[in-house]
N, C-alpha and C positions, 0 to 999 in steps of 0.2 A: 980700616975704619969704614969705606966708603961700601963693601960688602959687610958690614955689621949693622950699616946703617938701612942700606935693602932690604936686609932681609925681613922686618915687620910686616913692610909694605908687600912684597909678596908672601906672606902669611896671610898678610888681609885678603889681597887677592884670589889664591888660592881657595880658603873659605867660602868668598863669594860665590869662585864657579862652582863648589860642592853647593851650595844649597842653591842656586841656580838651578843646576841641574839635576837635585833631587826633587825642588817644586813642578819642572818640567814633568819628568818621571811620575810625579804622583800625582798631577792631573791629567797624564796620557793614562794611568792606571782607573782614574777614577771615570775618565768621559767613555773608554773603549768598554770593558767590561757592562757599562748601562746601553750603551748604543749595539753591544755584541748579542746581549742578552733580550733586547726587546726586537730588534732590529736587523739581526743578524742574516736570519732566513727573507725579511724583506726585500734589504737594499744592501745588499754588501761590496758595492762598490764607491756607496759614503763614507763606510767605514774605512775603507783604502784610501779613497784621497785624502779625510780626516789624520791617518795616519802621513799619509805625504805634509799636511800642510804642518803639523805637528812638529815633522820632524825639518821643514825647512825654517821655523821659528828659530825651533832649539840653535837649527845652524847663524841664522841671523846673531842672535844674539850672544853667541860664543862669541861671536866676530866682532861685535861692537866690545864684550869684556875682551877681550884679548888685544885689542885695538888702544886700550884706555893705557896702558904701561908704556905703550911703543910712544907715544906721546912725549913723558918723561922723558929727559936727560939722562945720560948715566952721572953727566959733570954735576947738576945741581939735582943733591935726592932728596925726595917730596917727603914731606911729614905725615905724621899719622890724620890731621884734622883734614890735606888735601886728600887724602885716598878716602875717608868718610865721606868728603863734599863729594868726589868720584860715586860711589857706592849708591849715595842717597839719589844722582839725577838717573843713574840705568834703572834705580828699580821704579820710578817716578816713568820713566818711558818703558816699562816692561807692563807696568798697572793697566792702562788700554787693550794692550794687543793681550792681556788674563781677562779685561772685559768682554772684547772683541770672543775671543774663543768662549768664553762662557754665553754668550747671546747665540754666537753660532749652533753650539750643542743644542742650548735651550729647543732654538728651532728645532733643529734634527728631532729632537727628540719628542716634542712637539706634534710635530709633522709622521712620525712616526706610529707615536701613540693613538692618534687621529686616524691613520690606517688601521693599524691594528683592531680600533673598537669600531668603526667600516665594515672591515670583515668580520668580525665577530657579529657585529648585526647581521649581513648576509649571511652568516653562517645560521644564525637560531633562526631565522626567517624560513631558510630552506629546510632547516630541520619540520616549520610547523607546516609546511606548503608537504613536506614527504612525510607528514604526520595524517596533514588532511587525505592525502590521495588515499594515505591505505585505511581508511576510513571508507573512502567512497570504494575502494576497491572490496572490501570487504561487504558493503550495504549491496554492491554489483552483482558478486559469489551469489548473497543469499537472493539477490531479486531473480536470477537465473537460477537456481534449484528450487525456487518455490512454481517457476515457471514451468521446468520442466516437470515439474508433480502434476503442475497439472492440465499441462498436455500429453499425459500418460493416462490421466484420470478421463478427457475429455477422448482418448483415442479409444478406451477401454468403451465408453458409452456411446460411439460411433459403432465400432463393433456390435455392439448390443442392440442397437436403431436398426442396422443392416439385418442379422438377423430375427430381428421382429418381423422386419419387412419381406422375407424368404419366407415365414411362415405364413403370412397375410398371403403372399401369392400363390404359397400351397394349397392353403385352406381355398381359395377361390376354382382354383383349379379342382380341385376335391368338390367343390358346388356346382361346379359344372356340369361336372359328370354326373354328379347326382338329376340333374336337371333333364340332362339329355337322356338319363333312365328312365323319371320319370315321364313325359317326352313320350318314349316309346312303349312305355305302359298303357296311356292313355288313348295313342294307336291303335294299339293292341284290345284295347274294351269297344271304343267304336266299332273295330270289323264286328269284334263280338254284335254289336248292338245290331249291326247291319243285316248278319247273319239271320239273327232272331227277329229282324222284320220281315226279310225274305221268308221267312219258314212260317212268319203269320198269315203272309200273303196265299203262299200255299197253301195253308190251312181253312184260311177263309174260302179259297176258293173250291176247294172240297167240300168244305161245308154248302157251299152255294148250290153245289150236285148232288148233295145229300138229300139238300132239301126239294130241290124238286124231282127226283125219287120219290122221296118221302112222299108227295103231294098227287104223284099217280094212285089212282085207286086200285088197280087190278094185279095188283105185286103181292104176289107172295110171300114174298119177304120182307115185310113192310117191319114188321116188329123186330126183325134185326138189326135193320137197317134203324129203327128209332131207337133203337137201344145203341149201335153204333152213332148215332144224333149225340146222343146224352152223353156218351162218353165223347166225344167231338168235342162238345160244346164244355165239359167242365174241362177240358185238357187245352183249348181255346182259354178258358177263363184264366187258368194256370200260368200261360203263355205272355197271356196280354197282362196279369198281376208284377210275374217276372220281367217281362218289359218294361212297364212302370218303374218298377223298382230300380233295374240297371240304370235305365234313362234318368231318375235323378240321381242315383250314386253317381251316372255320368257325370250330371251337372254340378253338384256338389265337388266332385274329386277335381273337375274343370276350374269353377271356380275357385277353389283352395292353390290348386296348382300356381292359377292367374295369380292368385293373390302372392304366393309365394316367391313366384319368377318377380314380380313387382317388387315387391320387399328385398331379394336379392341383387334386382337391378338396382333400384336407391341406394341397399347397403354398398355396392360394389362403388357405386359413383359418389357414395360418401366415403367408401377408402382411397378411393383415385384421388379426389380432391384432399382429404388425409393427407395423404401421402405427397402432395407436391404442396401442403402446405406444412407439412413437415421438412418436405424438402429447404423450401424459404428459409426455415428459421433455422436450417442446420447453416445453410450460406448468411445466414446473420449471425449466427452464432460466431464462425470461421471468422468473419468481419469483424467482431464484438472480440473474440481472441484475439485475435491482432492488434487490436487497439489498448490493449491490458484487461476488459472485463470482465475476467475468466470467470469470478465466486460465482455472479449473475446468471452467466449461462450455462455454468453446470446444475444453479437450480433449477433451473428454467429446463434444462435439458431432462433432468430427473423425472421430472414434473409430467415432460411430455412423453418422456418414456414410460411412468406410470398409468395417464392418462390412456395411452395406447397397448397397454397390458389391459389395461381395465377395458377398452373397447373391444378386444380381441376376445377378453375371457364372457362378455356380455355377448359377443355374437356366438360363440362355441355356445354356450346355453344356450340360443336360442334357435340353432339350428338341431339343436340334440332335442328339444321341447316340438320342433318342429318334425323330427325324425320321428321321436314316440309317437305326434297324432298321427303320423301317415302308419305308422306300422298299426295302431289300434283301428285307423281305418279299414287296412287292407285285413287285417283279421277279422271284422264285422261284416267285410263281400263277403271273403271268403266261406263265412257259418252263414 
């Protein structure tokens, strides 16, 4: 009887620890899985204690139900309304320590999700920070290839300056020479001229013997001799017309020349100075590239390269304008 009478009372019991330990169960299933799945790669050494304190509960609590029989008698056995009065104060002290762990999660999880959207911020942050860069890095590329156009552009027109300036120096050289020809041309008319004083000197003083011959009376040969007079005397005239004449071609070809060497000396000291104020502006230019402002001084550079094409092709005319009068000079001595 006294085993027919037990045995309820451990049915009830029984019961209790199965749903005991299935409410256990199914809120280690319900707390691990959310805290695995947000959290896992975080902190996963929460997750383990979690599971340690979980499971020293479960142990706690087995021990206080397994503890509530051992109480009983086996001599006086309990009725069903005392194992209900049992039943109702464990699960009344099990209800905290299901608050307790549900405030605990909460946090966790809390704390958790508060990380998570943390990095998630830092994460699109750095996505827009390595968004910007390759922005700049790209604005960078194009600001260096438009750079190097054009200092390719600006090397190209350095070249072109340089040999401007080899021709300017030829062509001077090439004036020189002409200079120093004519120079010795002009030389060369003076002896002339000289010669043809000496040979009037001569002449005249022939004639001076002529005449006082002439002026003896008793000569026989008087009428030769005046007839050599007259031919003296218009070959004299001939002499002294061709003297005149050389003597201002002299001066004429002198001054033209003057004038010329003059006009060449200016031009030259206007290509000198040209030229080192070209200079200037190429070393301001160099400066002005450096600083970024290329557009500027390649027009500016164009500008002076046309300018000094234009001053080069103005002096070639005007030394070719200058060649033809000398040549149509020298063919009017020469007829």
């Amino acid at each position: 009887m006294g085993e027919k009478e037990r045995s309820p009372d451990t049915d009830q019991e029984n019961k209790a620890d199965k749903q005991h330990y299935y409410y256990y169960c199914s809120s280690d299933f319900e707390t691990t899985p959310q805290s695995s799945g947000r959290s896992s790669l975080a902190n996963p050494s929460s997750h383990r204690s979690n599971k340690k304190k979980n499971s020293k509960r479960q142990i706690s609590d087995s021990e206080v139900h397994h503890q509530a029989p051992k109480k009983a008698s086996p001599k006086c056995p309990s009725n069903r309304k005392e194992g209900r009065v049992g039943f109702r104060s464990q699960s009344l002290n099990r209800e905290p320590l299901r608050k307790e762990v549900d405030l605990v999660t909460k946090r966790v999880l809390s704390a958790r999700l508060l990380k998570i959207s943390e990095l998630q911020n830092e994460v699109t942050e750095l996505q827009v920070k390595l968004a910007e860069q390759l922005k700049e890095n790209k604005a960078l590329k194009r600001l260096q290839y438009k750079q190097e156009k054009a200092l390719n552009k600006f090397e190209d027109t350095e070249n072109e300056i340089s040999q401007l300036i080899t021709r300017h120096n030829n062509e001077i050289t090439a004036l020189k020479e002409r200079l120093r020809k004519s120079q010795d041309k002009e030389r060369a008319t003076e002896k002339k001229v000289k010669d043809a004083e000496g040979e009037l000197l001569k002449t005249k003083f022939s004639l001076k013997k002529l005449k006082m011959i002439s002026e003896a009376r008793h000569l026989p040969e008087r009428d030769d001799l005046a007839k050599k007079l007259v031919a003296a005397e218009l070959k004299l005239d001939d002499t002294e017309r061709k003297i005149k004449e050389l003597s201002k071609n002299l001066e004429l070809s002198s001054n033209s020349f003057q004038r010329q060497l003059l006009a060449e000396k200016k031009r030259a000291f206007d290509a000198h100075d040209e030229n080192k104020v070209l200079q200037k502006e190429l070393q301001q230019l160099h400066h002005k590239l450096k600083n970024g402002e290329k557009k500027n001084l390649l027009k500016r550079k164009r500008h002076l390269c046309w300018r000094e094409k234009k001053n080069q092709h103005l002096k070639l005319e005007h030394t070719k304008w200058k060649y033809t009068k000398f040549k149509i000079l020298k063919r009017k001595k020469t007829d």
